[in-house]
Z-matrix of the N, CA and C atoms (Angstrom, degrees):
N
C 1 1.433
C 2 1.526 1 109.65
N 3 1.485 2 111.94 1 -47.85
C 4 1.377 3 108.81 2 -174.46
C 5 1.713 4 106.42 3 -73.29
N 6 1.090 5 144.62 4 -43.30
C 7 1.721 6 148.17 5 143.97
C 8 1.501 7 95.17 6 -2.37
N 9 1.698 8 117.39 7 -75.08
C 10 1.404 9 118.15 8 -158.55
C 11 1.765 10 104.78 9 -77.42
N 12 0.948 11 125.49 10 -27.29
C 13 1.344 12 135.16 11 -167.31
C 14 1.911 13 85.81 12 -58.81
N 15 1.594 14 97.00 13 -57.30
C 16 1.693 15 98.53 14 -155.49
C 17 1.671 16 95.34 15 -72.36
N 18 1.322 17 135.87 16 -34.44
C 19 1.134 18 126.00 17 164.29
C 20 1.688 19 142.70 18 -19.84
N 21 1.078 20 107.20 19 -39.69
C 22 1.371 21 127.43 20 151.86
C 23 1.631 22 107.11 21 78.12
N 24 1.138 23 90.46 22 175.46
C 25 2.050 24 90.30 23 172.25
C 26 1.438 25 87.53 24 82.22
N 27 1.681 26 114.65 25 -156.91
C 28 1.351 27 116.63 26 -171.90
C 29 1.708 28 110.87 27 -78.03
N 30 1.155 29 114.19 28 -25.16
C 31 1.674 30 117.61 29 157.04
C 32 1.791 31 121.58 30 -40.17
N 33 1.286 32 117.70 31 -52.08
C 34 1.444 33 129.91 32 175.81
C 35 1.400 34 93.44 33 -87.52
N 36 1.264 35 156.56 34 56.85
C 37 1.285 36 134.08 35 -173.97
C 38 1.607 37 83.97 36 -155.12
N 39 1.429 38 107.97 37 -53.50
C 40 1.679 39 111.09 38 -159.12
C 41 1.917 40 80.90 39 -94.50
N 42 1.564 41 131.80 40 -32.59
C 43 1.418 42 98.79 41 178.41
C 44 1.692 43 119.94 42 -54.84
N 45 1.695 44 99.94 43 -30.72
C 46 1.745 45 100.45 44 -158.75
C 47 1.690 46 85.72 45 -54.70
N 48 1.352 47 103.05 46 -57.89
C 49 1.802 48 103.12 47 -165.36
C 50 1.390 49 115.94 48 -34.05
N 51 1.578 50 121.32 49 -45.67
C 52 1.427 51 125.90 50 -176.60
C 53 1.268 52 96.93 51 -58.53
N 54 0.995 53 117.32 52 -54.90
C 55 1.594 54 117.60 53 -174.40
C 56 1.362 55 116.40 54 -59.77
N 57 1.290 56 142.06 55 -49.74
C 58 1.311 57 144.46 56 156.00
C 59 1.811 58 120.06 57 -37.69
N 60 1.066 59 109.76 58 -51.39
C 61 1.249 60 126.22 59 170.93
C 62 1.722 61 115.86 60 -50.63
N 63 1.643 62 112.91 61 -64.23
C 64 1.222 63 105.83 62 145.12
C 65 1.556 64 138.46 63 -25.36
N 66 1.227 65 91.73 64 -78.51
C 67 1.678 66 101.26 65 -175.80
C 68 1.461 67 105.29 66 -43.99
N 69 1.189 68 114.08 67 -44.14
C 70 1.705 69 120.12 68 -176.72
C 71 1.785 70 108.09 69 -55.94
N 72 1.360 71 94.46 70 -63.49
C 73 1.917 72 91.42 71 168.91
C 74 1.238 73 117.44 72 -66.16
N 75 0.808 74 141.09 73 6.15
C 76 1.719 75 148.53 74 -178.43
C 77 1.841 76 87.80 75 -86.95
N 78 1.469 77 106.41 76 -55.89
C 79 1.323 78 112.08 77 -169.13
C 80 1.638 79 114.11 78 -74.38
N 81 1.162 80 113.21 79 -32.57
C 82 1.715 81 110.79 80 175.79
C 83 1.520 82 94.51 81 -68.51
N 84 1.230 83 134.59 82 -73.65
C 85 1.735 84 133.28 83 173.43
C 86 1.302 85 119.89 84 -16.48
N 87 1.254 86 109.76 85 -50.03
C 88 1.210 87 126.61 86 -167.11
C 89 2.256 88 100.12 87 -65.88
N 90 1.684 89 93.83 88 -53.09
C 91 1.619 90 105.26 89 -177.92
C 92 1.328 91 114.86 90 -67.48
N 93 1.554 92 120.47 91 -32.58
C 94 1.582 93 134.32 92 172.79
C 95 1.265 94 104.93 93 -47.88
N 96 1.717 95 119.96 94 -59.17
C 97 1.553 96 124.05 95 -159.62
C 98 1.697 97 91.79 96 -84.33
N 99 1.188 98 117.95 97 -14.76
C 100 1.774 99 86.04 98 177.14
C 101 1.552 100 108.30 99 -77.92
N 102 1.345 101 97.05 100 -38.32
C 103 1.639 102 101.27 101 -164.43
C 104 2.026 103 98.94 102 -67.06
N 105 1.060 104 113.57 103 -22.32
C 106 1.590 105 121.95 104 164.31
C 107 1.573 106 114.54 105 -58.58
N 108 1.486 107 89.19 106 -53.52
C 109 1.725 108 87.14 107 -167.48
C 110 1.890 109 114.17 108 -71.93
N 111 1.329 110 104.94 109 -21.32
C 112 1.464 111 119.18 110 173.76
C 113 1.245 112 115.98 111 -49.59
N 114 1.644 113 102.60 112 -36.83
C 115 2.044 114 104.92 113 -155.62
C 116 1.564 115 87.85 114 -107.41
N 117 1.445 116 130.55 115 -3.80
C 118 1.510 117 135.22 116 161.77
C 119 1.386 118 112.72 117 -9.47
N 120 1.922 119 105.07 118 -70.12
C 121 0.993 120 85.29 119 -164.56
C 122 2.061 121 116.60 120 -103.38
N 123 1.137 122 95.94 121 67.67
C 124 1.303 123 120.73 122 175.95
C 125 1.657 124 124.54 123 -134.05
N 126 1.324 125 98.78 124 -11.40
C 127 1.503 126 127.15 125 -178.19
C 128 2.042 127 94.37 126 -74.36
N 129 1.337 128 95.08 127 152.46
C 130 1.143 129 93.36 128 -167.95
C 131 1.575 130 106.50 129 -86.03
N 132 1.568 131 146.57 130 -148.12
C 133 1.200 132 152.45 131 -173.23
C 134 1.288 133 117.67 132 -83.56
N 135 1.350 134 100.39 133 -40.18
C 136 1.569 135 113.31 134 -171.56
C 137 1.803 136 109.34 135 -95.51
N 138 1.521 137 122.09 136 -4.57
C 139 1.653 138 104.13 137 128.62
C 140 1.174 139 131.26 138 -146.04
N 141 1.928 140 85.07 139 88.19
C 142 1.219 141 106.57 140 -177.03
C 143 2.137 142 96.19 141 -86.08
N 144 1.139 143 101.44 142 -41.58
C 145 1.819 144 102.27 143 162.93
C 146 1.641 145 120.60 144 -39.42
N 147 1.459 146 111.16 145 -32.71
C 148 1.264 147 124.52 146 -141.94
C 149 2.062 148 72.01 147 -85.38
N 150 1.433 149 108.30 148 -68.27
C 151 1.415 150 121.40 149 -168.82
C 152 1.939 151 105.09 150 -51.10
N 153 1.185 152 104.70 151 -43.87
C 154 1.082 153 97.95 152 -175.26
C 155 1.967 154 124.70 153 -71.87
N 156 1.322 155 106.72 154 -17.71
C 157 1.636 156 122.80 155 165.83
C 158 1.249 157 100.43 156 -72.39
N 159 1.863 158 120.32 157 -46.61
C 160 1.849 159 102.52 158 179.01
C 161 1.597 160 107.68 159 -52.32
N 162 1.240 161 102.80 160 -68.45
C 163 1.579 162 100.01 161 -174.01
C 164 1.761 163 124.29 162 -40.92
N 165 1.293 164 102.61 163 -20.48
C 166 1.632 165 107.36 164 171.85
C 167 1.686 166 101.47 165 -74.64
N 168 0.812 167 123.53 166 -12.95
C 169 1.920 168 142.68 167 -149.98
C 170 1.133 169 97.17 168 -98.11
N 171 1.731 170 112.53 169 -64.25
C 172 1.586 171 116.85 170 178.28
C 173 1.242 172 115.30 171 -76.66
N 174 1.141 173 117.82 172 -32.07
C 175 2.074 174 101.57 173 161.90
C 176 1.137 175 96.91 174 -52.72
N 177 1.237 176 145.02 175 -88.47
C 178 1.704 177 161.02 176 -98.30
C 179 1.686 178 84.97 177 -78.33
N 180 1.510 179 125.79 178 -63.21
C 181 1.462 180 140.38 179 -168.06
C 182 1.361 181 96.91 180 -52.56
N 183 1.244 182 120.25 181 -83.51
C 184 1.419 183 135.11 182 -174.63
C 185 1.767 184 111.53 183 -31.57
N 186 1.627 185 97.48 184 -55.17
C 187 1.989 186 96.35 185 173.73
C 188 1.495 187 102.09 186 -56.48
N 189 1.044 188 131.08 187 -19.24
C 190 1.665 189 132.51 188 -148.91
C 191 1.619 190 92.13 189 -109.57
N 192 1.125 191 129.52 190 -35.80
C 193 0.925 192 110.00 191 -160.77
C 194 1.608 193 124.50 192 -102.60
């Protein structure tokens, strides 16, 4: 990505976008699983797995990001 980014012309033009685009869903994901992990503990028993993989999700993003 970074190769095509520095490439330039319509090559660096449509990489920045991929890249922007990313970063942007990185950031809705990122706002989904909080507002997920909030209502966790209101979620019923059976996804309590479901809550507990977000929270593996929101570490993982957060170290990453």
């Amino acid at each position: 990505m970074v190769d095509a980014m520095r490439a330039g012309d319509y090559t660096g033009e449509a990489a920045e976008k991929v890249a922007r685009t990313v970063v942007q869903g990185i950031a809705d994901v990122l706002a989904l699983t909080d507002r997920l992990e909030a209502n966790c503990p209101a979620c019923s028993p059976s996804t309590g797995r479901l809550c507990a993989a977000l929270g593996d999700l929101v570490a993982a993003a957060k170290a990453e990001k």
